[in-house]
TORVEXTOR-788350 format. One record per atom (N, C-alpha, C, O): z, x, y; residue in one letter. Coordinates in pm, whole numbers, plus 32768, in hexadecimal, padded with zeros to 4 digits. Last residue first. Layout:
REM TORVEXTOR-788350
ZXYA ...
REM end
This chain:
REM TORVEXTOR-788350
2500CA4BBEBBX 2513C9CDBF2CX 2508C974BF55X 2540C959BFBFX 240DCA91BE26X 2489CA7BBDF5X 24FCCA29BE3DX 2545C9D8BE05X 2387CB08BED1X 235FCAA5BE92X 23C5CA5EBE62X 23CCC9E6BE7BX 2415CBEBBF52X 2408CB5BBFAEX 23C1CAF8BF5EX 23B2CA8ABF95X 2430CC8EBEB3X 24A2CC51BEAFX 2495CBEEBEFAX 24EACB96BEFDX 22D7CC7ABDFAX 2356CCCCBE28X 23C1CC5DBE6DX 23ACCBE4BE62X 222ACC97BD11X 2266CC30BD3AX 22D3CC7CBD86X 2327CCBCBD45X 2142CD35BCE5X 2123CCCBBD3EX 21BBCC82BD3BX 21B4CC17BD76X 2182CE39BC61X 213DCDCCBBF7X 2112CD69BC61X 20A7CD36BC3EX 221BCECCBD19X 2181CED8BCC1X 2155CE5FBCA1X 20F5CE2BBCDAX 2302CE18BCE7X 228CCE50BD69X 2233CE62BD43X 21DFCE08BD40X 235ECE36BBDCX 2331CDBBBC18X 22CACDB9BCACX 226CCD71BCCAX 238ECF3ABBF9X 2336CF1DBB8AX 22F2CE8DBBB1X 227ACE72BBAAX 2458CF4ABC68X 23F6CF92BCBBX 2339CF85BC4CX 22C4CFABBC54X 251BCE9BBBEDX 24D4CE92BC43X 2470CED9BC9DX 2440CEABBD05X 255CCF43BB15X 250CCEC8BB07X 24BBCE95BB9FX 2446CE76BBB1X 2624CFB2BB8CX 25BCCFF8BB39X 2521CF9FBB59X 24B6CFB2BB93X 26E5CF0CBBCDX 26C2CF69BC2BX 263FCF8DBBE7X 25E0CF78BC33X 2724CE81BA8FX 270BCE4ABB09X 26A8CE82BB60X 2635CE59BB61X 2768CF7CBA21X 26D4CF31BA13X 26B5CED8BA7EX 264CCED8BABEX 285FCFA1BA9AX 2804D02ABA92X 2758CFD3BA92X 26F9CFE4BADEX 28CFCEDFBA3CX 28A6CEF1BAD5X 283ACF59BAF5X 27E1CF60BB49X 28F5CF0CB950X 28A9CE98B96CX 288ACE8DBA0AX 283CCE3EBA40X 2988D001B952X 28E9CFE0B925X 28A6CF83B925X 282FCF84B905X 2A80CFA6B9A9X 2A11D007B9E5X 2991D020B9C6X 293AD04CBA11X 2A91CEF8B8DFX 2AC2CE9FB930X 2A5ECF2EB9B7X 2A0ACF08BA09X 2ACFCF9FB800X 2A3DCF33B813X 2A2ACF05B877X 29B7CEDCB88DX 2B9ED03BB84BX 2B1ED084B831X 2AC7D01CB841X 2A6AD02FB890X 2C80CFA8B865X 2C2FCFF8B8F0X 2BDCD00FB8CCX 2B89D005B925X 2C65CF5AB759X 2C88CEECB7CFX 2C1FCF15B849X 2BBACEE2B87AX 2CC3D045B6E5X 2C54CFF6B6CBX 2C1FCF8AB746X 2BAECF83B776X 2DC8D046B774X 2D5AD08BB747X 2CC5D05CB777X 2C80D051B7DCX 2E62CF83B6D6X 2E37CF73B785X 2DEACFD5B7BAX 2DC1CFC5B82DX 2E1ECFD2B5DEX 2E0DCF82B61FX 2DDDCF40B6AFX 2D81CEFDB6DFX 2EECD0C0B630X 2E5FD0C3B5E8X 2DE0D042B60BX 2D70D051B63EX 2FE6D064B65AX 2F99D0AAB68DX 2F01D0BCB680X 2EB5D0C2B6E0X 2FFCCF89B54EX 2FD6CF53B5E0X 2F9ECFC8B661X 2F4BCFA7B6B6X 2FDCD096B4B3X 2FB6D032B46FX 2F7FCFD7B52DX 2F15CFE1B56BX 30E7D10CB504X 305FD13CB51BX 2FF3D0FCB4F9X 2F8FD131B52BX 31ADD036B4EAX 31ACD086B562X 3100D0B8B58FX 30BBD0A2B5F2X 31BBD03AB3BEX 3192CFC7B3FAX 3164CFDBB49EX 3106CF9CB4CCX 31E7D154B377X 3175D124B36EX 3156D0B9B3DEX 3104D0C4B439X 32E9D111B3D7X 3298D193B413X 3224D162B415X 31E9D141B47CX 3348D052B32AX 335CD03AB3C5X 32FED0A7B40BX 32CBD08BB477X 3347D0FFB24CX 32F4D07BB240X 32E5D07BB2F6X 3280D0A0B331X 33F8D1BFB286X 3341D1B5B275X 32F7D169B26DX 327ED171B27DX 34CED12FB24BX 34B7D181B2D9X 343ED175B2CEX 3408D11AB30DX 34CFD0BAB171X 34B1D051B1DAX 34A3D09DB257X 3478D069B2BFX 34FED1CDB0DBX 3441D163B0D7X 3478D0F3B136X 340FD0B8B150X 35E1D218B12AX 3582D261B152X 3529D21CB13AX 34DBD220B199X 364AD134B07CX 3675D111B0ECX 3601D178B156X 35CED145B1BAX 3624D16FAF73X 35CED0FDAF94X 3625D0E8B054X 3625D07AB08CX 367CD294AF42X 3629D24EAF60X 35D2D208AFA2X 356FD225AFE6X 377CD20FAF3DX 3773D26FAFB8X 36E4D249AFDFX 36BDD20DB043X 37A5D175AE64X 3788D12BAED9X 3793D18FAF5AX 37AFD166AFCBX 3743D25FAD96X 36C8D1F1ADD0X 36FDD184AE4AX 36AAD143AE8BX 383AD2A2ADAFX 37DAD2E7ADD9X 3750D293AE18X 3716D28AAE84X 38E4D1FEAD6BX 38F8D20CADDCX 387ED25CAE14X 385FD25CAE8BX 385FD1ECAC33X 3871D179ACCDX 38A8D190AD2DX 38B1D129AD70X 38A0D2E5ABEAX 3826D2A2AC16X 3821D231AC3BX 37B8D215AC74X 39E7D2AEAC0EX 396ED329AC29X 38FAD335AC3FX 38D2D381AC97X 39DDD1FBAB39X 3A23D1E4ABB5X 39D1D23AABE7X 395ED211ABF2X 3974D26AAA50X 3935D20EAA5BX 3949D1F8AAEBX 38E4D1E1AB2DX 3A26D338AA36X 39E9D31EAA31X 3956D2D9AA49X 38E7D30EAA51X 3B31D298A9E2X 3B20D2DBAA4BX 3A9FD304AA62X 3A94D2F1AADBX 3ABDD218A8DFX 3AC9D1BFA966X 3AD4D1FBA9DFX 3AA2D1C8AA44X 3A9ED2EEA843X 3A3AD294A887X 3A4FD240A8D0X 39F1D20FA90FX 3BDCD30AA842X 3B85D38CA87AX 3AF3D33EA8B0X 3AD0D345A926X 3C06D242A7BDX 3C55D249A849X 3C09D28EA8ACX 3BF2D276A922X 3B8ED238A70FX 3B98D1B6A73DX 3BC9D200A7CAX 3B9DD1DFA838X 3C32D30EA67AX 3BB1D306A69AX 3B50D2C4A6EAX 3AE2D2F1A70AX 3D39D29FA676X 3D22D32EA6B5X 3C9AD321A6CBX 3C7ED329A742X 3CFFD1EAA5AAX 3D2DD1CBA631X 3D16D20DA697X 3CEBD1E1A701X 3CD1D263A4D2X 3C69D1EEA50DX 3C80D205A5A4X 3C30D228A5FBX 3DF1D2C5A4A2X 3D63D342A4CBX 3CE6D2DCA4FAX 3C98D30BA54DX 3E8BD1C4A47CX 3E7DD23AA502X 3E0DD2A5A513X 3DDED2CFA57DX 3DC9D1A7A3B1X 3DBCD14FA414X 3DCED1B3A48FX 3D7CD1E3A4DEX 3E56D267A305X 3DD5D252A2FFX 3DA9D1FAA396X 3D58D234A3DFX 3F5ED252A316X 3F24D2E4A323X 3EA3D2B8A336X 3E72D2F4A395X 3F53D14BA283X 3F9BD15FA312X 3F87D1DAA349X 3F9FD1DAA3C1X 3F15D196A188X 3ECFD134A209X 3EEED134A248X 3E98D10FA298X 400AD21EA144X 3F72D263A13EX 3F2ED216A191X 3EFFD251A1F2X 40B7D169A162X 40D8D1F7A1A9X 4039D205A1B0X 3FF8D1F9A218X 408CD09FA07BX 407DD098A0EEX 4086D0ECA174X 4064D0BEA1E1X 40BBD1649FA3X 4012D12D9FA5X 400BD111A05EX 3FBDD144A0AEX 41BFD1A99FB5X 414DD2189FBAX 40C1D1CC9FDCX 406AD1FAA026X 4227D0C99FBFX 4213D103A03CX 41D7D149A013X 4173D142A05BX 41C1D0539E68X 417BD0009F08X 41A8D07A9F89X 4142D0969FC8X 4287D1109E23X 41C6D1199E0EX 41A4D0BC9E73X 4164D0E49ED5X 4354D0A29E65X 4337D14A9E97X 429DD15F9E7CX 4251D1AE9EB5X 434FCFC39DDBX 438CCFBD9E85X 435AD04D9EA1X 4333D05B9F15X 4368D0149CDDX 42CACFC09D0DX 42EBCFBC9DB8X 428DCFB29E07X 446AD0AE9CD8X 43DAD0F19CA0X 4337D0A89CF7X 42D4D0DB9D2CX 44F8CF9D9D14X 44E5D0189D5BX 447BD0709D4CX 442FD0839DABX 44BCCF079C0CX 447DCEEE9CA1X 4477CF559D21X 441ECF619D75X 4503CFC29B3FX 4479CF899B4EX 4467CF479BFAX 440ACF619C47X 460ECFD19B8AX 45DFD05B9BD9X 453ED03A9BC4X 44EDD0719C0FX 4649CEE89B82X 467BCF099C02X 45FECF6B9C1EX 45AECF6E9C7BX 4648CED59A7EX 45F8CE769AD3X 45FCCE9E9B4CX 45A0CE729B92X 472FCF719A16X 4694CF9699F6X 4650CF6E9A29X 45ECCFB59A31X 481DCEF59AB1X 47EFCF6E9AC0X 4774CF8E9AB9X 4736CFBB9B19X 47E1CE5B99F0X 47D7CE009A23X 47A0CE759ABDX 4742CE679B0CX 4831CE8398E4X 47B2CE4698CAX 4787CE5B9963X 470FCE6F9970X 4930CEFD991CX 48CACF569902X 4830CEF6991FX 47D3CF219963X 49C2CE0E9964X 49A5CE7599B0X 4939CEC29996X 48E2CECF99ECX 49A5CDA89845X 493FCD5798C2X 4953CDD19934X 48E8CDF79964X 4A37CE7F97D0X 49BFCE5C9794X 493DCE0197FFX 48C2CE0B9807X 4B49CE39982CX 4ACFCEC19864X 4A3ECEB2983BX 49DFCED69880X 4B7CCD5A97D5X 4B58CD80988BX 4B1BCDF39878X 4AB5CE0F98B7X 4BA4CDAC96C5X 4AF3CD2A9706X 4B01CD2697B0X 4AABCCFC97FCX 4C63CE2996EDX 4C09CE5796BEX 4B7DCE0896F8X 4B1ACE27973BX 4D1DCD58975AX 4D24CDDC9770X 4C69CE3B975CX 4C20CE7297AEX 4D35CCCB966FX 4CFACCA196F0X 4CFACD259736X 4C84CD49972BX 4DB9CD7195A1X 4D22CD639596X 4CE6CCE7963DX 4C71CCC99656X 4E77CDCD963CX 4E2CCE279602X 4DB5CDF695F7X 4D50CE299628X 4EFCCCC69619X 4ECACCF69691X 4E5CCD82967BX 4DF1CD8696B9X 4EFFCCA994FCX 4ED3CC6A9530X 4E95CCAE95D9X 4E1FCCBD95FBX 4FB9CD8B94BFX 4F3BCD989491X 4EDFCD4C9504X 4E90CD849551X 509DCD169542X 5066CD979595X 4FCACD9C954FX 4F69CDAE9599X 50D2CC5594A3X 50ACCC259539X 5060CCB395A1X 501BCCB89606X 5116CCBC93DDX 5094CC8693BDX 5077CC739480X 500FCC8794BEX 5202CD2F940EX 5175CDA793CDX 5107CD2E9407X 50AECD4C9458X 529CCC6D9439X 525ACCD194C5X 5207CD1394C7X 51C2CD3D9524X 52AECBF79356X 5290CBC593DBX 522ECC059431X 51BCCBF1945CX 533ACD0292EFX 52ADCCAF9291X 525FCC58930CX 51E8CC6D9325X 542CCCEB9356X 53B9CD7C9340X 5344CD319340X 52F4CD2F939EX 54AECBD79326X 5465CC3593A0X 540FCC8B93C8X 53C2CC8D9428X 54B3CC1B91E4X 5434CBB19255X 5437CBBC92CEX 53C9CBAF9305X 5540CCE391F5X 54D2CD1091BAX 5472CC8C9214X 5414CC989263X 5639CD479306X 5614CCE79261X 5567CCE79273X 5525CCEB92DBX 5688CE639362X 565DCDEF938FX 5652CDA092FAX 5669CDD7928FX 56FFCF7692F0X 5757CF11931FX 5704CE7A9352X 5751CE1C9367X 5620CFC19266X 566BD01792C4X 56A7CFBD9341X 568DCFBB93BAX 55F0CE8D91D4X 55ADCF3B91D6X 55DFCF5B926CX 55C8CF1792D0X 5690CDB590D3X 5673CDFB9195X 562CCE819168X 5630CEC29100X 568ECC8F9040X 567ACD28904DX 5673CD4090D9X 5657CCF59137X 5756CB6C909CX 56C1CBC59078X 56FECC4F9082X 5768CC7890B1X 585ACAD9901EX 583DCB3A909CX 57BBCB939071X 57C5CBF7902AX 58D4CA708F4AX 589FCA368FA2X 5869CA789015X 584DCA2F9073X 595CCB5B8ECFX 58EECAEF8E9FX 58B8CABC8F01X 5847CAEB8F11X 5A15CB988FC2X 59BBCBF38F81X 593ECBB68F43X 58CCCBCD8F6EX 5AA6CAA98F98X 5A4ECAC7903EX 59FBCB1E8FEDX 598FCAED8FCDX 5B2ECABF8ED8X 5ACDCA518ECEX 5A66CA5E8F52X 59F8CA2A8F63X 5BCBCB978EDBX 5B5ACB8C8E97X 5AFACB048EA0X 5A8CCAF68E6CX 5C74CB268FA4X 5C1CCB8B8FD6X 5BAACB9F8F74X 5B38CBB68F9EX 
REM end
């Protein structure tokens, strides 16, 4: 039994000391992997919230143009209504000027045929006229015969 004793490492609270010693170092060890995961967590976390940060400044930038356009839009919309409004107007309009045109055109050939009767009675008028002028003068209607 004394020779087991010799031969038998130290123990701390019944395990033997190179077990202890083993497990210290294997726990350090994880400890320190342990540690360099949080360390890239952290690094990595920090990158997250830099792109998040630049992800929340682009929607603010892009929110604001998108407020901006829609108020374009709104405006765009209002001049186009607008615009609709006076083209229906001017083709009311331009549909009352082909009435008048046609009116005109109406009085225009009235007028015309007018005119027509008026020379067309004054050239008879001279005719008739003329001839009591032609008596006198020597030539009456049996010369003319």
């Amino acid at each position: 039994m004394q020779l087991d004793d010799i031969n038998s490492k130290p123990s701390v609270n019944g395990h033997r000391l190179d077990d202890v010693t083993v497990k210290s170092e294997a726990i350090k060890e994880e400890k320190r992997l342990l540690e360099l995961s949080i360390v890239e967590v952290k690094a990595e976390n920090s990158r997250l919230r830099g792109e998040i940060n630049e992800v929340n400044s682009t929607h603010a930038e892009l929110t604001k143009e998108l407020q901006s356009v829609q108020g374009q839009l709104l405006g765009e919309r209002s001049r186009c209504s607008n615009l609709e409004a006076k083209i229906a107007e001017l083709q009311k309009m331009l549909e009352s000027m082909q009435s008048v045109e046609d009116q005109a055109r109406a009085l225009r050939n009235q007028k015309f045929a007018r005119d027509q009767e008026t020379e067309h009675a004054a050239t008879v008028q001279r005719q008739s006229s003329g001839g009591v002028w032609r008596w006198l003068g020597g030539s009456g209607e049996s010369d003319a015969n």
